[in-house]
C-alpha positions in Angstrom: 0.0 0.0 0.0 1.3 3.3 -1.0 2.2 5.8 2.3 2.3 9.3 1.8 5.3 10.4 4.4 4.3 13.6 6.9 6.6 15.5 8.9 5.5 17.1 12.3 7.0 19.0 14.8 3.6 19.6 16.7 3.4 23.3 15.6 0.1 24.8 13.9 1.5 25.0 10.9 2.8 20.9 10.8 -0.7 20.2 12.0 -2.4 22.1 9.3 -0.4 20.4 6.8 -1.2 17.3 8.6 -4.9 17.5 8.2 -4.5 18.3 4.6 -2.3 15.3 3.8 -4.8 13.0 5.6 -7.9 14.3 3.0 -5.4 14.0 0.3 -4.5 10.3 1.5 -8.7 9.8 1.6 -8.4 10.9 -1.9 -5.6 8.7 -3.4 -6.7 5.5 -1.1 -3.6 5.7 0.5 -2.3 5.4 4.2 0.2 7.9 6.1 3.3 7.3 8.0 4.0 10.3 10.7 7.1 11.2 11.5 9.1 13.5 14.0 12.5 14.0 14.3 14.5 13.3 18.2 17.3 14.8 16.9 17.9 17.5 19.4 17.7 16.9 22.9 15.8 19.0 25.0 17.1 21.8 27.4 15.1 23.4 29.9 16.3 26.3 31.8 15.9 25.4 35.5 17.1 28.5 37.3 19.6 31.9 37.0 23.0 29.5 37.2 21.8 26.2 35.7 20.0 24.1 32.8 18.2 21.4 33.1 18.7 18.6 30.5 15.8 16.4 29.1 17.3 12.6 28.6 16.6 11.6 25.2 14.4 8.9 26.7 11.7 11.3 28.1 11.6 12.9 25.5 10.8 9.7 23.2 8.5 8.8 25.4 7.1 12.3 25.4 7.4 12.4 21.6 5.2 9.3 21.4 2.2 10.6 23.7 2.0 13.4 21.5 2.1 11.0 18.3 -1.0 8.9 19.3 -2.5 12.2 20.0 -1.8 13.5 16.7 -3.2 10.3 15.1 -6.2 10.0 17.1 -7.0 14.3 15.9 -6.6 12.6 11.9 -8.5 9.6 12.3 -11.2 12.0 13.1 -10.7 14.0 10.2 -10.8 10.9 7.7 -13.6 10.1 9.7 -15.5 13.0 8.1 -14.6 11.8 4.9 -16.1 8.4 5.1 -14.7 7.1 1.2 -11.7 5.8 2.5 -10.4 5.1 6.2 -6.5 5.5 5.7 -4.5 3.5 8.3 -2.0 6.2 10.4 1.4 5.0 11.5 3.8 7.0 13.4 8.0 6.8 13.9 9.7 8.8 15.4 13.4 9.4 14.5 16.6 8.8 16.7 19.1 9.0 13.6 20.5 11.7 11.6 17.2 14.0 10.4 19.2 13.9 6.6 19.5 10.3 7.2 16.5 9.9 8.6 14.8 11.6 5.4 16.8 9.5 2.8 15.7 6.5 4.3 12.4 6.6 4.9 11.9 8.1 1.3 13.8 5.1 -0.1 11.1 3.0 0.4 8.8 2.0 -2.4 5.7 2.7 -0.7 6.5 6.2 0.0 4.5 8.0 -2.3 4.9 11.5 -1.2 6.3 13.9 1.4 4.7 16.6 3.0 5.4 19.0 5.5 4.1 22.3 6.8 5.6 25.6 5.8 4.8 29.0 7.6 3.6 32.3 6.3 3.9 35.5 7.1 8.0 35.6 6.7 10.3 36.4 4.6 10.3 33.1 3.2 14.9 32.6 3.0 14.6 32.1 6.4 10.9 30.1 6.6 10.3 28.0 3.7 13.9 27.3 2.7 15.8 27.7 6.3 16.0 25.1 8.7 14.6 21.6 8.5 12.7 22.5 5.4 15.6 22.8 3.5 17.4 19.9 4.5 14.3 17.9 3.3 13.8 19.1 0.1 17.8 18.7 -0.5 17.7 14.9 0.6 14.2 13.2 0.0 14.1 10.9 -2.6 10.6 11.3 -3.5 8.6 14.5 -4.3 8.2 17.1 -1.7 5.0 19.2 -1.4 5.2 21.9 1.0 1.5 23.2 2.5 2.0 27.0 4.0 0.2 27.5 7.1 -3.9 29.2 5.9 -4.0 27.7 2.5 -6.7 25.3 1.9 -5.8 21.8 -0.2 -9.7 21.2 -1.3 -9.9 23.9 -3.3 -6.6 23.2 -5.7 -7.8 22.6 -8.8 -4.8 23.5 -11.4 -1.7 22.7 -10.7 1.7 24.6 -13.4 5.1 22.9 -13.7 7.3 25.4 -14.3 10.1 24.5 -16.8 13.1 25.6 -18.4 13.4 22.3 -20.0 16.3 21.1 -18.0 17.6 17.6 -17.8 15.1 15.4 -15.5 11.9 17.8 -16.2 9.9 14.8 -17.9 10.0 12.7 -15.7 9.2 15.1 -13.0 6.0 15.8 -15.6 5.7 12.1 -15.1 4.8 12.0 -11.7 2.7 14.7 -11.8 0.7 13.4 -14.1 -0.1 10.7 -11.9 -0.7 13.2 -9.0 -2.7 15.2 -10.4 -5.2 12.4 -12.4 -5.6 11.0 -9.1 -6.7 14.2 -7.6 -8.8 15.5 -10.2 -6.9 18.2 -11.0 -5.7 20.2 -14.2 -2.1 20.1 -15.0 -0.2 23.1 -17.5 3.3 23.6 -18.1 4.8 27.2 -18.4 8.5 28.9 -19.3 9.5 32.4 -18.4 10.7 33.8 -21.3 12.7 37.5 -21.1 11.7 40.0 -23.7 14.0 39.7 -26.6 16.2 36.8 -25.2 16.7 33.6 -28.1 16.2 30.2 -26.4 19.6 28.5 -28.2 18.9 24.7 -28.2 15.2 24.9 -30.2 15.4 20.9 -31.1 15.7 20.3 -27.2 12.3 22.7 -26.4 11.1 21.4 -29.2 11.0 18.1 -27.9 9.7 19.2 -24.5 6.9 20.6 -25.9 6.3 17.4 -28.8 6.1 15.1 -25.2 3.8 17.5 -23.6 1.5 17.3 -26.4 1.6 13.4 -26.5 0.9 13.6 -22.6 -1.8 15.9 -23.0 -0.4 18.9 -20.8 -1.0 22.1 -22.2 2.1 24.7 -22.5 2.5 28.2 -22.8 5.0 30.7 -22.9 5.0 33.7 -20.8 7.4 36.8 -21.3 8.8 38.8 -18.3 11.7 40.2 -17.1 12.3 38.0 -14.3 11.1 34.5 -13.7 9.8 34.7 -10.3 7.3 38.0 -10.4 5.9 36.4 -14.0 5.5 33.3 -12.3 3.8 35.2 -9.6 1.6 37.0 -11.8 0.4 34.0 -13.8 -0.5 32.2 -10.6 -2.9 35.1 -9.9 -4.3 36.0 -13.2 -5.3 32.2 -14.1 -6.1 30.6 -10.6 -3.3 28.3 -10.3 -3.8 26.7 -6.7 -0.2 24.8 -7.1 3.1 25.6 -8.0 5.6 22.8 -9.3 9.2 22.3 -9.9 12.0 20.5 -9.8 14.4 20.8 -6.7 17.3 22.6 -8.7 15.0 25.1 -9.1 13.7 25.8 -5.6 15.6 28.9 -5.6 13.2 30.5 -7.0 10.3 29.9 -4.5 11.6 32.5 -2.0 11.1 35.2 -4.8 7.5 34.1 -5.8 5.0 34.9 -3.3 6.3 37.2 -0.4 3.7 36.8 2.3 1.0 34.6 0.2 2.2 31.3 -1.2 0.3 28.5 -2.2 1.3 25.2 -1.9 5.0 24.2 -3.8 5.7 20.8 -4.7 9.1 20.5 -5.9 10.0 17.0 -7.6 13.9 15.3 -6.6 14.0 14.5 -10.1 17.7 16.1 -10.6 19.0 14.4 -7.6 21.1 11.3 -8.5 19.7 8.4 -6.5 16.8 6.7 -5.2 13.7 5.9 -7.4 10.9 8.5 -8.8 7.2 7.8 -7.8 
């Protein structure tokens, strides 16, 4: 049974993106594995001259109270949903968080990963700093990324932004499958600058031949920078998700400034594991 994966470190935002990702798992008939990172032991300041230290075993157990709890809150959600009861697993990590991430998301049943992103920040330091980062730079499987107030149920069109680069098809690949399961409409776009000559015309060429035969529309928009025009697009047409591949996730913390929608951003151009 496929799993999507779900990271949680018990904040609003994690649990928003939590609830989300159990609907979605309701949706694709799939089940979710929870995870949160142990990583870091605890310190707890116990007066003017002293700390207090938190063994790593309270805090597992700790951890694991707060786990069920979790699960128990999203069994109630899928409840609601009635179509599909997903089973809700739960590990938490003692490892490496990097190593933690590569492998669970070498397993085949991982489908996808999703974890919470905040809004309201300059997102350098949110979306891209900390944890977040180190998950998008070692998962082996697509990362979607749900900002804290958006709302997953009303995505319906989902643009791949591509400058044809190696790996880009068969991140198109996967969202096809994504998006067919989850009834939603999927377009590919390039920035273009005003003026500028794209070189290698037989390589777009065949980009845009294999969109065609896959039935993804494609359009070219024209702007001086990519991240404002991609911003702008987002806007004027509706689009409820943004995609890309990871060596592009530079550009997310351009896009959006305080409002971002949901980013996936595919491991395609990473060289190992396997592709959903």
């Amino acid at each position: 049974m496929k799993k999507l994966l779900v990271l949680t470190d018990f904040t609003a935002n994690a649990r928003h993106a939590e609830a989300a990702a159990v609907r979605i798992c309701v949706k694709l008939k799939m089940d979710m594995l929870l995870y949160h990172s142990t990583e870091e032991v605890t310190a707890i300041p116990a007066g003017c001259q002293a700390t207090f230290v938190v063994g790593a075993n309270q805090v597992m157990d700790d951890n694991k109270v707060k786990l069920l709890g979790e699960v128990e809150s999203l069994k109630r959600i899928a409840i609601q949903k009635a179509d599909y009861l997903p089973t809700i697993s739960f590990i938490s990590g003692e490892d490496s968080f990097k190593d933690d991430i590569k492998r669970l998301t070498e397993r085949p049943e991982i489908y996808l990963v999703i974890v919470g992103g905040r809004s309201g920040k300059k997102l350098d330091s949110v979306l891209f700093g900390s944890k977040i980062k180190e998950v998008v730079e070692n998962s082996l499987k697509p990362v979607l990324i749900i900002p804290e107030g958006t709302h997953t149920d009303e995505l319906k069109k989902v643009v791949f932004a591509t400058d044809f680069a190696k790996g880009d098809k068969t991140a198109v690949h996967s969202l096809i499958a994504l998006t067919r399961s989850l009834g939603l409409n999927l377009e590919a776009v390039h920035v273009v600058k005003p003026g500028e000559l794209y070189e290698d015309f037989d390589h777009e060429l065949s980009f845009r031949t294999f969109l065609e035969q896959e039935g993804v529309p494609y359009e070219t928009l024209f702007g001086n920078m990519v991240a404002p025009r991609l911003k702008a697009h987002c806007y004027q047409t509706g689009v409820g998700l943004l995609a890309m591949t990871h060596g592009h996730h530079s550009w997310v913390s351009r896009l959006f400034g305080h409002s971002l929608p949901p980013v996936i951003l595919d491991a395609t151009d990473n060289t190992y594991g396997q592709r959903i």
